[in-house]
PDB file with SEQRES, HELIX, SHEET and CRYST1 records, atoms N, CA, C and O in Angstrom:
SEQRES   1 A   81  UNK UNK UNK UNK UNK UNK UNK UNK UNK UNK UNK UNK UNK          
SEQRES   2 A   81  UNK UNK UNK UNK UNK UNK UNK UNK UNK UNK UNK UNK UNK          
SEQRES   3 A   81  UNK UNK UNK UNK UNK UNK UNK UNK UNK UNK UNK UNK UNK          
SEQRES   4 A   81  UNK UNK UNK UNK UNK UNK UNK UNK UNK UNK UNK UNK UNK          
SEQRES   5 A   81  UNK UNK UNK UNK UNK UNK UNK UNK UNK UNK UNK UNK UNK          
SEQRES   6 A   81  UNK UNK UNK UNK UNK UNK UNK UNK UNK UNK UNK UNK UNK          
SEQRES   7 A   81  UNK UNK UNK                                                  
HELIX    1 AA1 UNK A   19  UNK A   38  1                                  20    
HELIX    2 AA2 UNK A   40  UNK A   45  1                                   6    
HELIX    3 AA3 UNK A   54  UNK A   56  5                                   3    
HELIX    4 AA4 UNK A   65  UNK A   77  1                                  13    
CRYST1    1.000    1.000    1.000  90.00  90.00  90.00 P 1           1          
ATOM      1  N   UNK A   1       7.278 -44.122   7.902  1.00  0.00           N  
ATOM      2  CA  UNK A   1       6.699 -43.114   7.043  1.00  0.00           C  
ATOM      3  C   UNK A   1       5.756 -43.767   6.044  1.00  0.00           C  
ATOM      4  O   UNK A   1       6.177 -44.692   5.350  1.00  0.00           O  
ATOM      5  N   UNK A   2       4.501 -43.336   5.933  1.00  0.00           N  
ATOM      6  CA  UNK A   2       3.538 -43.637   5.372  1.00  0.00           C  
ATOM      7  C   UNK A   2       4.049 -43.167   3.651  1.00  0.00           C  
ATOM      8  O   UNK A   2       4.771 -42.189   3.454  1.00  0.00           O  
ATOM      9  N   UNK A   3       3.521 -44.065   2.518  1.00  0.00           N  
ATOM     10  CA  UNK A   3       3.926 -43.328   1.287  1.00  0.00           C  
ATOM     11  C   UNK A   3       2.581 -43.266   0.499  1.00  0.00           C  
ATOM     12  O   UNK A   3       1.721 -43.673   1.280  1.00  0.00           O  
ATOM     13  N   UNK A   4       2.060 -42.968  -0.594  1.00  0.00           N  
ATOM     14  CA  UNK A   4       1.053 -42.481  -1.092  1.00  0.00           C  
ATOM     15  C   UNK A   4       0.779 -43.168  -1.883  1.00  0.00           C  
ATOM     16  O   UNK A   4       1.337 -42.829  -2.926  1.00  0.00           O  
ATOM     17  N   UNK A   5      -0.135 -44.479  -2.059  1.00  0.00           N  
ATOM     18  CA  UNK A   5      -0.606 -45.348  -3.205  1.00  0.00           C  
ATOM     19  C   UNK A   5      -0.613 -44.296  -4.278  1.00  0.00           C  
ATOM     20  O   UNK A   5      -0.891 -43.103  -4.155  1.00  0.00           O  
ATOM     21  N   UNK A   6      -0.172 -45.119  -5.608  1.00  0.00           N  
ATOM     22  CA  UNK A   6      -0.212 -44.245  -6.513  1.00  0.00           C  
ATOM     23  C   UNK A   6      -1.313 -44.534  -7.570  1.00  0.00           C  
ATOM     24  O   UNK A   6      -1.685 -45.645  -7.948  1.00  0.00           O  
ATOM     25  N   UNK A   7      -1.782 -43.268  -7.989  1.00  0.00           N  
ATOM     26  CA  UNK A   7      -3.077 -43.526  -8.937  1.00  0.00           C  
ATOM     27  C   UNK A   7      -3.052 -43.351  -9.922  1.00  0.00           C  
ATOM     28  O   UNK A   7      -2.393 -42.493 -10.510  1.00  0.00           O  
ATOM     29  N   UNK A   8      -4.161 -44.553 -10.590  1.00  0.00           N  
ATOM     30  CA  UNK A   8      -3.432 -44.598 -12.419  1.00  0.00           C  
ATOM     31  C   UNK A   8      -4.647 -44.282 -13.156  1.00  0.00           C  
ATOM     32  O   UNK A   8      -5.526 -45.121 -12.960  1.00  0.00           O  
ATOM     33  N   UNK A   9      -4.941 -43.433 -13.861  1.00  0.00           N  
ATOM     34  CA  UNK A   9      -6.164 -43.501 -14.458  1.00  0.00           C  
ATOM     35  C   UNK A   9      -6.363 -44.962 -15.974  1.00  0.00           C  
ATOM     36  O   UNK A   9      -5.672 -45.618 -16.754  1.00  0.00           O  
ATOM     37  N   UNK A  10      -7.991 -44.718 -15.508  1.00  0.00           N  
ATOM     38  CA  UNK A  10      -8.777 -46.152 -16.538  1.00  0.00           C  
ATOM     39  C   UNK A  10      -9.812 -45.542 -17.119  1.00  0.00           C  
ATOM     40  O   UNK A  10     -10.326 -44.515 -16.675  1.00  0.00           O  
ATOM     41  N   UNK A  11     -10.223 -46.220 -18.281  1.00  0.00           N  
ATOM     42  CA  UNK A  11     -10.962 -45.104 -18.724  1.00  0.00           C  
ATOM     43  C   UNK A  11     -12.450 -46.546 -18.716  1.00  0.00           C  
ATOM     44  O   UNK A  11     -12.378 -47.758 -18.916  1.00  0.00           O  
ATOM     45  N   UNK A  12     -13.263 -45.924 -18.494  1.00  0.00           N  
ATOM     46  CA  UNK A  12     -14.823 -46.853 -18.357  1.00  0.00           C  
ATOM     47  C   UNK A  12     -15.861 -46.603 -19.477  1.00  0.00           C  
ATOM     48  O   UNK A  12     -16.469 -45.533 -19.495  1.00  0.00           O  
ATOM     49  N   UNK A  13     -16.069 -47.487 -20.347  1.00  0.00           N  
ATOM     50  CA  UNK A  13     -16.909 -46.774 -21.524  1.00  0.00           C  
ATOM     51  C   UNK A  13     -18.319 -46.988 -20.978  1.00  0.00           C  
ATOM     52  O   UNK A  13     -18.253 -48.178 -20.671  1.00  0.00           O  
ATOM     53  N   UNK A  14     -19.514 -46.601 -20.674  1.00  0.00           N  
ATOM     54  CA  UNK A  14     -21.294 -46.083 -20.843  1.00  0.00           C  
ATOM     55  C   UNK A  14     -21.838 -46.644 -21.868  1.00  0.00           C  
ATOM     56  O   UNK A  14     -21.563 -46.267 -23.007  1.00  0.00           O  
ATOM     57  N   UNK A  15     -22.734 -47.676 -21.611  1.00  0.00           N  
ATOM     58  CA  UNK A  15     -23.885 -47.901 -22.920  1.00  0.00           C  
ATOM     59  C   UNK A  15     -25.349 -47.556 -22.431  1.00  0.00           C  
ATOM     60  O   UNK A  15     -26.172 -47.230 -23.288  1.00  0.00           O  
ATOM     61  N   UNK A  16     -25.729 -47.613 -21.064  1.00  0.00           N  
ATOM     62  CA  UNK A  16     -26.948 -46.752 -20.980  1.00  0.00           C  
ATOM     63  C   UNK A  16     -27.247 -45.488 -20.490  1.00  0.00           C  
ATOM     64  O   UNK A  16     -28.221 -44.792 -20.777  1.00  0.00           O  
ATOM     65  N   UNK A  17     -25.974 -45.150 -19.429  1.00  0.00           N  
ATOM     66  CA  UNK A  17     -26.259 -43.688 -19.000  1.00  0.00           C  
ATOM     67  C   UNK A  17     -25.177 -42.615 -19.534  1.00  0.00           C  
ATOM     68  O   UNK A  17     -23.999 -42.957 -19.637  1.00  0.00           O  
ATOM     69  N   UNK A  18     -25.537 -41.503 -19.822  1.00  0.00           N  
ATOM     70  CA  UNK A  18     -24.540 -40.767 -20.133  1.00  0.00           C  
ATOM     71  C   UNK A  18     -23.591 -40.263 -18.797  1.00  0.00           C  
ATOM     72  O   UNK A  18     -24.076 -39.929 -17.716  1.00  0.00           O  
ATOM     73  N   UNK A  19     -21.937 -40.286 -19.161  1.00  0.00           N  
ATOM     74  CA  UNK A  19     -21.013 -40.262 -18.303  1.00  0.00           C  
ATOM     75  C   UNK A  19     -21.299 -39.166 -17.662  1.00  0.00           C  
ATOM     76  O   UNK A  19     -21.190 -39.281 -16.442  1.00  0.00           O  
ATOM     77  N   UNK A  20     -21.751 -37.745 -18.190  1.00  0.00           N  
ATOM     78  CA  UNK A  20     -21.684 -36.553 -17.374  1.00  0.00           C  
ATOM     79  C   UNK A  20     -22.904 -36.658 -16.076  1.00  0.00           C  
ATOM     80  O   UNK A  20     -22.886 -35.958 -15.064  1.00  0.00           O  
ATOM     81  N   UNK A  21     -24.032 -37.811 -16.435  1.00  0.00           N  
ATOM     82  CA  UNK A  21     -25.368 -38.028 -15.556  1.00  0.00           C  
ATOM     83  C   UNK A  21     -24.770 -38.708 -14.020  1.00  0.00           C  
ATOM     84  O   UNK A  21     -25.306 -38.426 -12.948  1.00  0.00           O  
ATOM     85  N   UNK A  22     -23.455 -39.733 -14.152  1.00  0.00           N  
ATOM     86  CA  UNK A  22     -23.164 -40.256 -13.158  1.00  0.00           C  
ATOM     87  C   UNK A  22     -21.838 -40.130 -12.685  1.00  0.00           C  
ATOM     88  O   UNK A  22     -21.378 -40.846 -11.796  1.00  0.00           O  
ATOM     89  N   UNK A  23     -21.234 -39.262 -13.243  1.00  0.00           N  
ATOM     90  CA  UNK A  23     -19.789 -39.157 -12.909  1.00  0.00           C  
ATOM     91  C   UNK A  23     -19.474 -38.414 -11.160  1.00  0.00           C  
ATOM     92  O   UNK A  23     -18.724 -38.804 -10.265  1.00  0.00           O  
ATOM     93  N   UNK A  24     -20.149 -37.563 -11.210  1.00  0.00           N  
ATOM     94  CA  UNK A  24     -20.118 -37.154  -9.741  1.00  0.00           C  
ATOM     95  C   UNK A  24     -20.417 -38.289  -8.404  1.00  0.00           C  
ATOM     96  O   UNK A  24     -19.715 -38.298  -7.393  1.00  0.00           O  
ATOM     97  N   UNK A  25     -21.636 -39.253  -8.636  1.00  0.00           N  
ATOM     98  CA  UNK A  25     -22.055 -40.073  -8.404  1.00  0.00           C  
ATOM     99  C   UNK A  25     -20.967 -40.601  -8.107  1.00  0.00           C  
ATOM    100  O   UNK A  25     -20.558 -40.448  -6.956  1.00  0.00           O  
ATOM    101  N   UNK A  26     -20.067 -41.491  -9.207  1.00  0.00           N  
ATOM    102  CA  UNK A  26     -18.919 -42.103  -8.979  1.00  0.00           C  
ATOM    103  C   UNK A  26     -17.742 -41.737  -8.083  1.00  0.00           C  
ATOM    104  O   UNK A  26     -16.997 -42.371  -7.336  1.00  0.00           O  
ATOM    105  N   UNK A  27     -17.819 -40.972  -8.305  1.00  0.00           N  
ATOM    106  CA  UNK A  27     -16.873 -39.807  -7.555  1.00  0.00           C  
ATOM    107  C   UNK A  27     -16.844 -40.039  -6.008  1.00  0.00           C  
ATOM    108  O   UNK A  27     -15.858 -40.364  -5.346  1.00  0.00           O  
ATOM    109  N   UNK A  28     -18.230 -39.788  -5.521  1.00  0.00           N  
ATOM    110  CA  UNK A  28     -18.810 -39.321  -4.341  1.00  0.00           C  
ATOM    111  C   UNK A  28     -18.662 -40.761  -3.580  1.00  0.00           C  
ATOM    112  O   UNK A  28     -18.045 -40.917  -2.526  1.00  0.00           O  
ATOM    113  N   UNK A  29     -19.513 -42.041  -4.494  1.00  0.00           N  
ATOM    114  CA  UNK A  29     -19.310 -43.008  -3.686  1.00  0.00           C  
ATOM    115  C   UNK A  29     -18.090 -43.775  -3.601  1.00  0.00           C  
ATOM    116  O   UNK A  29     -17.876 -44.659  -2.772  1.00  0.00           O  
ATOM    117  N   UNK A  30     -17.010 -43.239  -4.848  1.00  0.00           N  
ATOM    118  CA  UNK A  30     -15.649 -44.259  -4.483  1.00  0.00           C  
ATOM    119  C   UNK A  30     -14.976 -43.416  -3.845  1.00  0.00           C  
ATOM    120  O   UNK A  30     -13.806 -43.762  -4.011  1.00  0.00           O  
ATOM    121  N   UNK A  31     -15.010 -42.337  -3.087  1.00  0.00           N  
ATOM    122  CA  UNK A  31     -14.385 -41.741  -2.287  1.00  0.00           C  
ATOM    123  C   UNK A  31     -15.028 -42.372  -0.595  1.00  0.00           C  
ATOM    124  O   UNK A  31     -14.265 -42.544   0.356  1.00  0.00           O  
ATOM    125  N   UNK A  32     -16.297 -42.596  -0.541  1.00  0.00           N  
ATOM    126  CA  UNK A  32     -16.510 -42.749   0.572  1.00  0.00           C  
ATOM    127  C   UNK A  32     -15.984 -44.294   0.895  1.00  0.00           C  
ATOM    128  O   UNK A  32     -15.688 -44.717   2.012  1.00  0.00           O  
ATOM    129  N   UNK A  33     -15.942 -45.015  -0.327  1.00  0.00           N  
ATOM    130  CA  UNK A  33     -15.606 -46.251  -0.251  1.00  0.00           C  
ATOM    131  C   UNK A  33     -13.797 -46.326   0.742  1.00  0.00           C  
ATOM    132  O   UNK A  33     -13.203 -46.819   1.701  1.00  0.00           O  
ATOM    133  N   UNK A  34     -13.726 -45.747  -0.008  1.00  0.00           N  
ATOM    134  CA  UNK A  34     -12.046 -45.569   0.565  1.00  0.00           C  
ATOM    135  C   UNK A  34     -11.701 -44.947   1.833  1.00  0.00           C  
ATOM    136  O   UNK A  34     -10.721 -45.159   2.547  1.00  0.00           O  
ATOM    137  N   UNK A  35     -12.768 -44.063   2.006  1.00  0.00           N  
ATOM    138  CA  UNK A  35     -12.813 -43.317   3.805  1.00  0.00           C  
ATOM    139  C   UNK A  35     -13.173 -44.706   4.416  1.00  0.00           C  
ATOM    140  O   UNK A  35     -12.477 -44.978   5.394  1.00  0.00           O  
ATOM    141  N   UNK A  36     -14.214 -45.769   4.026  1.00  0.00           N  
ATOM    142  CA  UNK A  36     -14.386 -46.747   4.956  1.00  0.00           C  
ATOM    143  C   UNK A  36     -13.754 -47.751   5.283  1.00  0.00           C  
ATOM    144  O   UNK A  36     -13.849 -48.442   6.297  1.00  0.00           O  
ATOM    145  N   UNK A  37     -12.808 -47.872   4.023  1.00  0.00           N  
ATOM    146  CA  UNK A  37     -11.702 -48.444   3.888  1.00  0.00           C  
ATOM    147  C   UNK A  37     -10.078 -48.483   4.650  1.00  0.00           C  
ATOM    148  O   UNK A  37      -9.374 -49.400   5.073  1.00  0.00           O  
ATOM    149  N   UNK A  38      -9.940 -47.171   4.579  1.00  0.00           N  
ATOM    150  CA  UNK A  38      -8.952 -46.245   4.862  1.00  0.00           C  
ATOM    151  C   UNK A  38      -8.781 -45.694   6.371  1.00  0.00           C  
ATOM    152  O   UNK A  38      -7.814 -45.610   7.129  1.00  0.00           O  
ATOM    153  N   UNK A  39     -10.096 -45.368   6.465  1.00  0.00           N  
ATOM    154  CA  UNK A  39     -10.200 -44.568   7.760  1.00  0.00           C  
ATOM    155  C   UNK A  39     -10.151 -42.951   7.230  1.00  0.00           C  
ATOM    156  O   UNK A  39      -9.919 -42.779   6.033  1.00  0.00           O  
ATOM    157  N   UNK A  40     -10.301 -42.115   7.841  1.00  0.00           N  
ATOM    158  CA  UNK A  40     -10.450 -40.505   7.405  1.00  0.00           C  
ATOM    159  C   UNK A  40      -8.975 -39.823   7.001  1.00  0.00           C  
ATOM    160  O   UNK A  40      -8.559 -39.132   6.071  1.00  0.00           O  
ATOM    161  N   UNK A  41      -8.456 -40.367   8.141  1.00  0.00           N  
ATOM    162  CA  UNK A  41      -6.629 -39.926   8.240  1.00  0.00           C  
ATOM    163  C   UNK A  41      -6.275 -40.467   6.516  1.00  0.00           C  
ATOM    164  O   UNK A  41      -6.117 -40.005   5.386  1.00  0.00           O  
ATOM    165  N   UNK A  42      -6.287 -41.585   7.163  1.00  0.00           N  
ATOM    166  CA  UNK A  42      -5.661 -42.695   5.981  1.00  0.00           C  
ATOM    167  C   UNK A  42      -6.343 -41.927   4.099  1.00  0.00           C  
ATOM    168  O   UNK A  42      -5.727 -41.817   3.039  1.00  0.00           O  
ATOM    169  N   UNK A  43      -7.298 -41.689   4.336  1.00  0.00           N  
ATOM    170  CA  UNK A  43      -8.211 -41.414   3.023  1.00  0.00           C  
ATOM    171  C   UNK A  43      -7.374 -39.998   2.443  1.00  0.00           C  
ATOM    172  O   UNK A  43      -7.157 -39.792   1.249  1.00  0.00           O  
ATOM    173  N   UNK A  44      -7.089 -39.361   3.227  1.00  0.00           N  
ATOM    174  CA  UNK A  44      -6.637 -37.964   2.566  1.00  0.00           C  
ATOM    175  C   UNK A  44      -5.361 -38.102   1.898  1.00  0.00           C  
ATOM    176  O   UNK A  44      -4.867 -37.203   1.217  1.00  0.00           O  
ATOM    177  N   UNK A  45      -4.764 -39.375   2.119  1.00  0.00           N  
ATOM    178  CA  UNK A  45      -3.606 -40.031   1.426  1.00  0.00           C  
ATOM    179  C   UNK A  45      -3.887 -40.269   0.116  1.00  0.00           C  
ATOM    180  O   UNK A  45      -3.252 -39.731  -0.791  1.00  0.00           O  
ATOM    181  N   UNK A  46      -4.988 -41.201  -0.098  1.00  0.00           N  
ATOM    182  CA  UNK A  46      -5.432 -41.744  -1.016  1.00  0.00           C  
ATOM    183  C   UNK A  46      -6.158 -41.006  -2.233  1.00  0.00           C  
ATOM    184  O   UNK A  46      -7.311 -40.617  -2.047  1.00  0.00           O  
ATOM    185  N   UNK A  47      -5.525 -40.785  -3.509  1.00  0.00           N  
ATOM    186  CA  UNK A  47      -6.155 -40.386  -4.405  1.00  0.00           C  
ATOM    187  C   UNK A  47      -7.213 -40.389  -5.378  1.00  0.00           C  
ATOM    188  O   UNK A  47      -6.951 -41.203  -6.263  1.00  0.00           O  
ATOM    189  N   UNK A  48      -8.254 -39.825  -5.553  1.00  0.00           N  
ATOM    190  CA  UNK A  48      -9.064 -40.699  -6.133  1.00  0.00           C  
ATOM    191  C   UNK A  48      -9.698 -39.611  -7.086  1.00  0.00           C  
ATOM    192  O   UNK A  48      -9.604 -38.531  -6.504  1.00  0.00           O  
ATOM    193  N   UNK A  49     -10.288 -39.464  -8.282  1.00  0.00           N  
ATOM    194  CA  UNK A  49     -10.999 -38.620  -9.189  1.00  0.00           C  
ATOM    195  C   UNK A  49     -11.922 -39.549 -10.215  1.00  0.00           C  
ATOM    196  O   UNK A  49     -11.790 -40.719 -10.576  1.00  0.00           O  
ATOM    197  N   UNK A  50     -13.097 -38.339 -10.591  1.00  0.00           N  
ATOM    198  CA  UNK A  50     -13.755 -39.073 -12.077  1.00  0.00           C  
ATOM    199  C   UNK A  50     -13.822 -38.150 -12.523  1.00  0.00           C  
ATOM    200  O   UNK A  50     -13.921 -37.134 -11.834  1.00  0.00           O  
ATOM    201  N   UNK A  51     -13.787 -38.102 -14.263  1.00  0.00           N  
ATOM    202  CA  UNK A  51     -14.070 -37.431 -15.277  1.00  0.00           C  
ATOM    203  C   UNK A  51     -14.957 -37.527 -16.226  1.00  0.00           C  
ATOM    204  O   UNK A  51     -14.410 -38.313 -16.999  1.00  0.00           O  
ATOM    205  N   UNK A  52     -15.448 -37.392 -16.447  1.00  0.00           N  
ATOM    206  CA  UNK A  52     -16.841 -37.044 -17.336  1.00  0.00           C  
ATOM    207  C   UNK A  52     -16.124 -37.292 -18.804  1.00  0.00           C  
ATOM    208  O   UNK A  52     -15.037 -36.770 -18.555  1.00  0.00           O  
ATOM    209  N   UNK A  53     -16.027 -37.717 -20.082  1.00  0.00           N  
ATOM    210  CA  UNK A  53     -15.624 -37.384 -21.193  1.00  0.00           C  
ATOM    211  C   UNK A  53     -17.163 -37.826 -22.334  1.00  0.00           C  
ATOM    212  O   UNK A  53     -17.561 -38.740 -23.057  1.00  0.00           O  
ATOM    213  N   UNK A  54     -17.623 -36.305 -21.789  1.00  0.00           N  
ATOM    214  CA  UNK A  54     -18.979 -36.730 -22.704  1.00  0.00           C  
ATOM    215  C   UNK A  54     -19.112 -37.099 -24.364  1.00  0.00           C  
ATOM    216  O   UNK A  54     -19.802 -37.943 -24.935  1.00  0.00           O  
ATOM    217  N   UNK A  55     -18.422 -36.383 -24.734  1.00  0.00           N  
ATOM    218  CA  UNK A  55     -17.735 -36.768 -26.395  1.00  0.00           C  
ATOM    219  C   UNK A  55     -17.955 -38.567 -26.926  1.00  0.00           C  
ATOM    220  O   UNK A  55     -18.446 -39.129 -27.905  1.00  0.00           O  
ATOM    221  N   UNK A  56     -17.321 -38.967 -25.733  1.00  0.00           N  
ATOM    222  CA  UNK A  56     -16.799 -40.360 -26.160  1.00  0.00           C  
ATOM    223  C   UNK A  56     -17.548 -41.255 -25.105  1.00  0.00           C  
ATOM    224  O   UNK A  56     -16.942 -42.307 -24.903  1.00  0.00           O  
ATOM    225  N   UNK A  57     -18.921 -41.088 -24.246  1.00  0.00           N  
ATOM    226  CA  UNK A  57     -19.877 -41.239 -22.918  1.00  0.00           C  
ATOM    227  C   UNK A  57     -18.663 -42.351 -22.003  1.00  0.00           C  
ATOM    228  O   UNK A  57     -19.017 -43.433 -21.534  1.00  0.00           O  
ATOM    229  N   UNK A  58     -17.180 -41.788 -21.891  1.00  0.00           N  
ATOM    230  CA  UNK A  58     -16.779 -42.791 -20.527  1.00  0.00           C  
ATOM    231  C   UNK A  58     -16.314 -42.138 -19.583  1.00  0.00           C  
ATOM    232  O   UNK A  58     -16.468 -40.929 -19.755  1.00  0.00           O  
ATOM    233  N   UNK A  59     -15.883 -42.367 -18.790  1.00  0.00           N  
ATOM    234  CA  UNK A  59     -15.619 -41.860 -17.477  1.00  0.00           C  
ATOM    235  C   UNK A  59     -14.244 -42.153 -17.502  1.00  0.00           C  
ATOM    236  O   UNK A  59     -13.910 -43.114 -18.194  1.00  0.00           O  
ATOM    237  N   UNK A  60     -13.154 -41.369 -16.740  1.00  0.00           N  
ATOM    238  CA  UNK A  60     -11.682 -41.565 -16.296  1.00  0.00           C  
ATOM    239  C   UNK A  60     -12.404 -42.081 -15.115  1.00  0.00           C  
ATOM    240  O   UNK A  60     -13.622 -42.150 -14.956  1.00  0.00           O  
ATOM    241  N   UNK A  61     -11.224 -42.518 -14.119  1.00  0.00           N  
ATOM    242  CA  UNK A  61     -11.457 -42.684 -13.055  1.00  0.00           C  
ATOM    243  C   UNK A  61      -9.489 -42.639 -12.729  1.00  0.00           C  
ATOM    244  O   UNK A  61      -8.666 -43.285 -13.378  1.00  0.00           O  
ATOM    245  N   UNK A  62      -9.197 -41.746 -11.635  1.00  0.00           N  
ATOM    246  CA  UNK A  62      -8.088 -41.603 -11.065  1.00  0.00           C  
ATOM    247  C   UNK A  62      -7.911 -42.758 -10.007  1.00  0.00           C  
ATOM    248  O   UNK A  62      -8.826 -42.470  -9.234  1.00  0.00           O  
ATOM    249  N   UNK A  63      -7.407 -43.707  -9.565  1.00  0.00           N  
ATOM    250  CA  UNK A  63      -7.263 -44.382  -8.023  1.00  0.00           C  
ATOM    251  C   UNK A  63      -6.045 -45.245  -8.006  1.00  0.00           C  
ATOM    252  O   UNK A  63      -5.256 -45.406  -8.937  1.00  0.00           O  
ATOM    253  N   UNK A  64      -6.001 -45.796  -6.779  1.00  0.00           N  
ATOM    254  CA  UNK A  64      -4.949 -46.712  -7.209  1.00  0.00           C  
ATOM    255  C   UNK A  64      -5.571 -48.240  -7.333  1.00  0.00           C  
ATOM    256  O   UNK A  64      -6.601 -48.700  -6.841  1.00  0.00           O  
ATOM    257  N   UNK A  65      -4.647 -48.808  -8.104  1.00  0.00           N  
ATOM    258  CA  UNK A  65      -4.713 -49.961  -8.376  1.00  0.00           C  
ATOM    259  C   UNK A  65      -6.367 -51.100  -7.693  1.00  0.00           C  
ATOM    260  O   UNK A  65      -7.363 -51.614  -8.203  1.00  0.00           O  
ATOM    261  N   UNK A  66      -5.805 -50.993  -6.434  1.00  0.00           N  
ATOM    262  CA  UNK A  66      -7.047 -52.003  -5.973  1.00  0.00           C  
ATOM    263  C   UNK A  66      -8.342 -51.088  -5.858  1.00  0.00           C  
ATOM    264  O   UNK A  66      -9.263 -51.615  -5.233  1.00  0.00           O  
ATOM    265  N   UNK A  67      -8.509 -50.171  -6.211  1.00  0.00           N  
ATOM    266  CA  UNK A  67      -9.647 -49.132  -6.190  1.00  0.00           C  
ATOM    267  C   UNK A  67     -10.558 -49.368  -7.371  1.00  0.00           C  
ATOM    268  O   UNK A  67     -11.775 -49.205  -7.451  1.00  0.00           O  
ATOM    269  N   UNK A  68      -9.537 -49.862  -8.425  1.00  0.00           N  
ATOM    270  CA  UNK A  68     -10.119 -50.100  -9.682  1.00  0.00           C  
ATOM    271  C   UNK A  68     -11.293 -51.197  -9.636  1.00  0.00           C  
ATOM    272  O   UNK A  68     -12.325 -50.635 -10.002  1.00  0.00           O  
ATOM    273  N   UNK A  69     -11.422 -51.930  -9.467  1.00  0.00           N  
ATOM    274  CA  UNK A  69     -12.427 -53.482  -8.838  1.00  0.00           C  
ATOM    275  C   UNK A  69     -13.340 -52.451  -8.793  1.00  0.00           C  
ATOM    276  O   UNK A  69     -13.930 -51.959  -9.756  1.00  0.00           O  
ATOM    277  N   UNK A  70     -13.436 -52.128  -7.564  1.00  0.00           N  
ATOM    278  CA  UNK A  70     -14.741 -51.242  -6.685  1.00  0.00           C  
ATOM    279  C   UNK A  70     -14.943 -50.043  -7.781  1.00  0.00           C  
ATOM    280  O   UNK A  70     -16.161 -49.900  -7.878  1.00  0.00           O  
ATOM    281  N   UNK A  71     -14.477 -49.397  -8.387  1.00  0.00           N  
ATOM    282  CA  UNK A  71     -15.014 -48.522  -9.530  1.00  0.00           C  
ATOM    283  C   UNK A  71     -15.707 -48.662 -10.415  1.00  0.00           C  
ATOM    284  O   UNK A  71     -16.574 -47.898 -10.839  1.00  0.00           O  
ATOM    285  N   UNK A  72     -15.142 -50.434 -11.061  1.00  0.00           N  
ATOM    286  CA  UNK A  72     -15.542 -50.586 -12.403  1.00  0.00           C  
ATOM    287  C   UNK A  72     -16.794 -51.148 -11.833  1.00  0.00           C  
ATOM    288  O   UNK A  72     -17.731 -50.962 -12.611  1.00  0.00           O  
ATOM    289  N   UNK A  73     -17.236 -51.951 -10.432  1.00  0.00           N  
ATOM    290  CA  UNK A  73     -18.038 -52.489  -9.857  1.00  0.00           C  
ATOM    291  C   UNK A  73     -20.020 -50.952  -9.794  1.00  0.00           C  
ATOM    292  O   UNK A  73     -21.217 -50.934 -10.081  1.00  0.00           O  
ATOM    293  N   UNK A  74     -18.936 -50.091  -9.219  1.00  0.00           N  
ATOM    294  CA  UNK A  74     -20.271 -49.316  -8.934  1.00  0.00           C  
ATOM    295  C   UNK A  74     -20.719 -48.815 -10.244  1.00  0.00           C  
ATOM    296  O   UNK A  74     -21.938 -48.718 -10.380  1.00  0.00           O  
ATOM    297  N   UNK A  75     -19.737 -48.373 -11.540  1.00  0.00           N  
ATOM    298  CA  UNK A  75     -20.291 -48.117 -12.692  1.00  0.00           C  
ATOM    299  C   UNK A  75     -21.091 -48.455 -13.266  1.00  0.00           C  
ATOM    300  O   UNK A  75     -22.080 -47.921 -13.766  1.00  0.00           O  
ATOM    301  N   UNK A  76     -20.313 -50.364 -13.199  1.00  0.00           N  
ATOM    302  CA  UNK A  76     -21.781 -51.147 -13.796  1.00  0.00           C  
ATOM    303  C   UNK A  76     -22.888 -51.202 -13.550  1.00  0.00           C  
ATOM    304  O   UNK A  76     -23.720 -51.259 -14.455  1.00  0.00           O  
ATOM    305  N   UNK A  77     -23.257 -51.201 -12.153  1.00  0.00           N  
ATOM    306  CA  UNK A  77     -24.069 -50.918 -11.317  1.00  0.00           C  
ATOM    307  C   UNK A  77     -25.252 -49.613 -11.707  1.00  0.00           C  
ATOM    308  O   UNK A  77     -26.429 -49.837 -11.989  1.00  0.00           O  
ATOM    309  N   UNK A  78     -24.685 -48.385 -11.650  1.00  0.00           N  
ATOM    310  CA  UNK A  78     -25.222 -47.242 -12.257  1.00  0.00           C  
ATOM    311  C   UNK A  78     -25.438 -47.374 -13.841  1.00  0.00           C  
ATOM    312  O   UNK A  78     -26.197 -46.470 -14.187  1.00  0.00           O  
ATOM    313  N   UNK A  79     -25.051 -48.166 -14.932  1.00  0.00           N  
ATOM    314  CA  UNK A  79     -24.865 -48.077 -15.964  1.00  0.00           C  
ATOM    315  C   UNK A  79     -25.968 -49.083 -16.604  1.00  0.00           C  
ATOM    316  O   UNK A  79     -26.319 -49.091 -17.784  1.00  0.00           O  
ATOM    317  N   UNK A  80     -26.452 -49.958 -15.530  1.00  0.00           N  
ATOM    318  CA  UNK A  80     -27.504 -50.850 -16.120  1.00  0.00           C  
ATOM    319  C   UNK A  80     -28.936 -50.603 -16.689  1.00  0.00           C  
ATOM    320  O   UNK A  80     -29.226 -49.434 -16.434  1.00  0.00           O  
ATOM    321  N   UNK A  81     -29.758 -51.108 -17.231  1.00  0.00           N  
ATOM    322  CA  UNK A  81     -30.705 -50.449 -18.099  1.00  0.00           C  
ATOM    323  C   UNK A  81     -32.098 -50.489 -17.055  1.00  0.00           C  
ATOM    324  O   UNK A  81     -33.166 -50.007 -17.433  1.00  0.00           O  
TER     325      UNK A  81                                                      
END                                                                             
């Protein structure tokens, strides 16, 4: 029996883009990250979310553990000037 990595949220603080501009973004590509990862089956296991917290410009990010790397990775990425 397969069991369900469990997901911890992190919170990512923004110094050039605002969180609500790339949060979907994030979203979209650490999900596909994990379908390629995972496989399709495997992925619907796997939890994953972003949140926007424009107030404070960071992002949640829901995943599990080793997801975190590859999150904080594409943020920076999107977040550069």
């Amino acid at each position: 029996m397969c069991t369900r990595p469990i997901s911890e949220p992190r919170a990512y603080e923004l110094t050039n883009v605002r969180a609500d501009q790339i949060g979907d973004s994030v979203d979209s590509m650490l999900k596909a990250k994990v379908t390629e990862r995972e496989g399709a089956r495997k992925q619907q296991m796997v939890y994953t979310g972003v949140s926007a917290v424009p107030g404070s410009n960071r992002l949640i990010v829901f995943a599990p553990a080793e997801y975190h790397e590859l999150a904080a990775e594409l943020i920076k990425m999107l977040d550069e000037e």
